[in-house]
C-alpha positions in Angstrom: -54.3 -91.3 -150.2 -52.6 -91.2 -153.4 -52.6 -94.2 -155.9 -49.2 -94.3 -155.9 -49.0 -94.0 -152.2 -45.8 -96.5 -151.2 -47.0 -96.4 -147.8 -43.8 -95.3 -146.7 -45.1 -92.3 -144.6 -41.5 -91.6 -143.1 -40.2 -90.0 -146.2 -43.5 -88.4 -147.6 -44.7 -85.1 -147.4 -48.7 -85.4 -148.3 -50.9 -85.0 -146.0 -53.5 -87.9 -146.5 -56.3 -90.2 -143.9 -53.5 -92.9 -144.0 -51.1 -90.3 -142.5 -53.1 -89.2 -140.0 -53.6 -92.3 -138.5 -50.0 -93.2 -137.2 -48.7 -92.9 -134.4 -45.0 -91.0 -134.1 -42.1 -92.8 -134.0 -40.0 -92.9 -130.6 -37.9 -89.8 -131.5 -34.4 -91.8 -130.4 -35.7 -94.8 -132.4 -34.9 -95.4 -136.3 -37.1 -98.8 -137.4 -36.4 -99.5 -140.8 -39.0 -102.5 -141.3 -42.3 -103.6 -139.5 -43.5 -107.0 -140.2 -47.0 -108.2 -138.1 -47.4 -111.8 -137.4 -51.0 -112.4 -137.3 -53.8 -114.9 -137.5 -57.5 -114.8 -138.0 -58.3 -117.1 -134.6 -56.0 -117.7 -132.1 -54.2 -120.7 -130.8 -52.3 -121.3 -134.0 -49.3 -120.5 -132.7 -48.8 -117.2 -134.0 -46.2 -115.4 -131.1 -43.9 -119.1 -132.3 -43.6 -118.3 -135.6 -42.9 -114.6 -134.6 -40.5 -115.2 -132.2 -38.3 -118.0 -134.9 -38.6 -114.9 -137.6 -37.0 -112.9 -135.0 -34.5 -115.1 -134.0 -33.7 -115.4 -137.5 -33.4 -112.2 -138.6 -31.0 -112.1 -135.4 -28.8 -114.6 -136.8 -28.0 -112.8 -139.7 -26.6 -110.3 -138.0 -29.4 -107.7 -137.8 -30.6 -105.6 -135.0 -34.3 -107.0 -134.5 -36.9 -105.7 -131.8 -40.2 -107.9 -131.0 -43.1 -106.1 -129.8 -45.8 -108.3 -128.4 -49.2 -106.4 -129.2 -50.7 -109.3 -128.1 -52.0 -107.2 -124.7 -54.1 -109.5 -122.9 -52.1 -112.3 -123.8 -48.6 -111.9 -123.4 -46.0 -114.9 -124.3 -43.1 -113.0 -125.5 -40.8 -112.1 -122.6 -41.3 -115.8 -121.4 -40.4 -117.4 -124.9 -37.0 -115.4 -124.6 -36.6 -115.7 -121.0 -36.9 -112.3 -120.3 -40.2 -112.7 -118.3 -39.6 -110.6 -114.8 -37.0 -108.7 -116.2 -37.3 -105.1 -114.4 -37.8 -102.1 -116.7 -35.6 -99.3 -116.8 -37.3 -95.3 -117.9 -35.3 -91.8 -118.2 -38.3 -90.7 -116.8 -39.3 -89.8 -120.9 -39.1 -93.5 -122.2 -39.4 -96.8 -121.9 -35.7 -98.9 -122.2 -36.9 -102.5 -123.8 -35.5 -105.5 -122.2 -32.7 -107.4 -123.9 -32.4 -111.0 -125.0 -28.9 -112.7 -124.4 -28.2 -112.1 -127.9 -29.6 -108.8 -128.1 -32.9 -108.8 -129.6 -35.1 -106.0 -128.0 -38.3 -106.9 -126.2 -41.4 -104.8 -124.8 -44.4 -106.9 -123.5 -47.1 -106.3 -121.5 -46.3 -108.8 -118.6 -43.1 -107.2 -118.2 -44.7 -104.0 -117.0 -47.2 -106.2 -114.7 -46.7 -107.2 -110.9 -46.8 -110.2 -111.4 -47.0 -112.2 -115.1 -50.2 -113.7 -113.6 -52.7 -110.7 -113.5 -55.2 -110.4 -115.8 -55.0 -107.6 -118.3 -59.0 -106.9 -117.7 -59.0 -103.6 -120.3 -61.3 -102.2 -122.4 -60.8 -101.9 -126.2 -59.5 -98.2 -126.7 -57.0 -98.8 -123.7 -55.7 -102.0 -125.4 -55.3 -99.9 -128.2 -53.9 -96.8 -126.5 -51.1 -99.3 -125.1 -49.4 -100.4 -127.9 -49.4 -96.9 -129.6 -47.5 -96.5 -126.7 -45.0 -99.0 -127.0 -44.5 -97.7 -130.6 -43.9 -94.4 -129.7 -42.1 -94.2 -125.8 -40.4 -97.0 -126.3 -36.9 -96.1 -127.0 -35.8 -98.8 -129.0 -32.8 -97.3 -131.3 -31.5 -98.6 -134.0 -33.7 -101.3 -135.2 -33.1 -103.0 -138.4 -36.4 -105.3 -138.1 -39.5 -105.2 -135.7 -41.6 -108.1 -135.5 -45.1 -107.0 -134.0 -47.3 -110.3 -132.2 -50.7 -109.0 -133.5 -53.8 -109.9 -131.3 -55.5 -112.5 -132.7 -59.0 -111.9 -134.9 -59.8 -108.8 -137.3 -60.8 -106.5 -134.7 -60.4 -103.2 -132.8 -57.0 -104.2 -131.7 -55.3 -105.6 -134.8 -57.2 -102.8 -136.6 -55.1 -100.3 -134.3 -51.9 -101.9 -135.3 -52.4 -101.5 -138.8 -53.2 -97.8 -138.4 -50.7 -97.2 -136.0 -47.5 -98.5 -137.0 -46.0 -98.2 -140.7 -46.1 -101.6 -141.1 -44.1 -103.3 -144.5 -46.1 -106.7 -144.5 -48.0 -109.2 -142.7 -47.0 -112.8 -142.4 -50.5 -115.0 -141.9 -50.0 -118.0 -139.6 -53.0 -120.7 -140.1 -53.5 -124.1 -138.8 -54.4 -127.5 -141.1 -58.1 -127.6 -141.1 -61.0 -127.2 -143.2 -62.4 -123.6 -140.9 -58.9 -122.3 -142.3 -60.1 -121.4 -145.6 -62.1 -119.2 -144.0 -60.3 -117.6 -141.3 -57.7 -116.7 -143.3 -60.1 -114.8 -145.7 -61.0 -112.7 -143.3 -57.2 -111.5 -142.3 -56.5 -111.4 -146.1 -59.0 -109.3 -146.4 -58.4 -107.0 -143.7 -54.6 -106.4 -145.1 -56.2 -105.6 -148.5 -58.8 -103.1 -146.9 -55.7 -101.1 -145.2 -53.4 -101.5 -148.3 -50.8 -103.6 -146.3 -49.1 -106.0 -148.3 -48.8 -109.9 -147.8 -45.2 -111.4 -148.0 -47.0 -114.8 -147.5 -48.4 -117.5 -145.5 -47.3 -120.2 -142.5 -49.2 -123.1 -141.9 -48.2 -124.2 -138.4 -48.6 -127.2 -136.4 -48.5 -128.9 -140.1 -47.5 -132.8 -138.8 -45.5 -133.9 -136.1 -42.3 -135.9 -137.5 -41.5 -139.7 -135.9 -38.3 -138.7 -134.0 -36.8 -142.8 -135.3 -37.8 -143.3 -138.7 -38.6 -139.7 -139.8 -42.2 -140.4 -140.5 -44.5 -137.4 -141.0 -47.9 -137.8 -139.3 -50.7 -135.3 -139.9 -52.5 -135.4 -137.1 -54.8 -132.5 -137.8 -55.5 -134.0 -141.1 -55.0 -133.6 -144.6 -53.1 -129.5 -145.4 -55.2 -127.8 -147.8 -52.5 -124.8 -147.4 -51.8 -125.1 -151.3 -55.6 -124.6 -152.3 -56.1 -121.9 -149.4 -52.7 -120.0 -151.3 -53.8 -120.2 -154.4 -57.4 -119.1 -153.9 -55.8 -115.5 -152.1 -52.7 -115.7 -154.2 -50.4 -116.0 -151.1 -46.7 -117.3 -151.1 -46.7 -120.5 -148.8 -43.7 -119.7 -146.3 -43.7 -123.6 -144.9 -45.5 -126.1 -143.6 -43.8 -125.8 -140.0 -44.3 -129.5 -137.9 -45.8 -129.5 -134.1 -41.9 -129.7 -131.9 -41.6 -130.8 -128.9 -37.8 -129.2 -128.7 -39.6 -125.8 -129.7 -42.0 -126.2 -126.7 -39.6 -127.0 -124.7 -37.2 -124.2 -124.8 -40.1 -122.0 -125.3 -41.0 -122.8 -121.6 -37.6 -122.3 -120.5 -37.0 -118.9 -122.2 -34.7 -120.8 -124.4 -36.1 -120.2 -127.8 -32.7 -118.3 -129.2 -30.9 -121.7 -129.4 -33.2 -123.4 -131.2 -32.1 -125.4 -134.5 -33.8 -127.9 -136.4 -33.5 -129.0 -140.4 -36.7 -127.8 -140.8 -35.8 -124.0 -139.4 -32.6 -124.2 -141.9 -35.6 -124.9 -144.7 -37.8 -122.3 -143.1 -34.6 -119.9 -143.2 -34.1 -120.0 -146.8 -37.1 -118.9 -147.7 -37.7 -116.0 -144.7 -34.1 -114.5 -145.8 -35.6 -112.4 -148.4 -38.3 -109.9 -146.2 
């Protein structure tokens, strides 16, 4: 790889070990920016904040695509009420399934039966699939894709980054003291494959008193501020825990979500 490598592989004619390592682009697709969501442990509510960056994104009037490389634990296609949504193939490709506004969606659960079987795969198939749903996926004309990584530092998540030209990473963490560490370790992965880090997201942050406005921290203390400054990481927002957000998440609702904070988060987001 060249030290001047920009990493944008699409318009670059060396031949180098990053190169090698991605998969091709759907040839009726044009994806002009790849942003993983990901998190060093799960259950910090990493497919929310990638679903509200989508939605986003959406609102401003770009074309934006989700797809959920979370394999083995899909939440997508529920979160945007696409869940049992039947798949359509030219017999070449895969068509994604549509939002109501129009944001395209490929999940694993919408290729499933039925939502509740297990993904029980190995590794390399895990892997295998969403090189797949990078490349026969026909998603078109996509102005930004928002990619649900697995959760960890793994084989998976170590796919994606080799897989797909991906532009950034947004890290998602939780309030607690573990944090500091967890989030070393994705910081640290980015660095190792050169991908760069348009900031950080602590979720779950407090839950706000719905009469007097009163934050509460249940989770304790942030220590987001000492946990950015220690990796040099942009702080995106301290997002609160919302039961509104649950609750159209559930219903497949997310898309009409607002909320003061999201206007905050907005602001800042509008620049990727």
């Amino acid at each position: 790889m060249s030290n001047e490598c920009n990493h944008d592989c699409g318009s670059c004619q060396e031949e180098c070990d990053e190169r090698s390592f991605l998969a091709p682009m759907n040839a009726h697709s044009s994806v002009k920016k790849v942003i993983g969501i990901v998190s060093g442990k799960g259950g910090v509510g990493k497919s929310s904040i990638t679903s509200l960056l989508a939605v986003l994104k959406q609102r401003e009037g770009k074309k934006v695509a989700v797809l959920d490389g979370d394999i083995t634990g899909p939440s997508i296609g529920t979160t945007f009420g696409v869940e049992g949504v039947e798949l359509y193939s030219n017999g070449q490709e895969i068509i994604p399934a549509k939002t109501q506004y129009g944001t395209k969606i490929i999940s694993t659960n919408l290729l499933l039966d039925h939502p509740e079987d297990p993904v029980v795969w190995r590794g390399p198939i895990l892997a295998g699939m969403i090189k797949q749903f990078w490349s026969d996926v026909q998603w078109g004309d996509v102005d930004y894709m928002f990619v649900d990584m697995p959760p960890g530092t793994g084989d998976v998540p170590l796919t994606v980054f080799q897989s797909l030209p991906m532009d950034g990473i947004v890290i998602v963490t939780s309030p607690q003291e573990l944090v500091g560490m967890i989030v070393g370790k994705a910081v640290n992965m980015a660095k190792k494959m050169n991908i760069p880090i348009l900031g950080i997201v602590e979720n779950m942050s407090y839950v706000e008193c719905p009469d007097c406005g009163h934050k509460i921290f249940v989770f304790g203390k942030s220590h987001l501020e000492e946990v950015a400054e220690k990796y040099d990481l942009k702080i995106l927002g301290h997002l609160p825990l919302d039961s509104e957000l649950a609750k159209l998440c559930d219903m497949g609702m997310i898309e009409d979500y607002s909320s003061e904070w999201l206007d905050e988060f907005n602001e800042i987001v509008k620049e990727f």
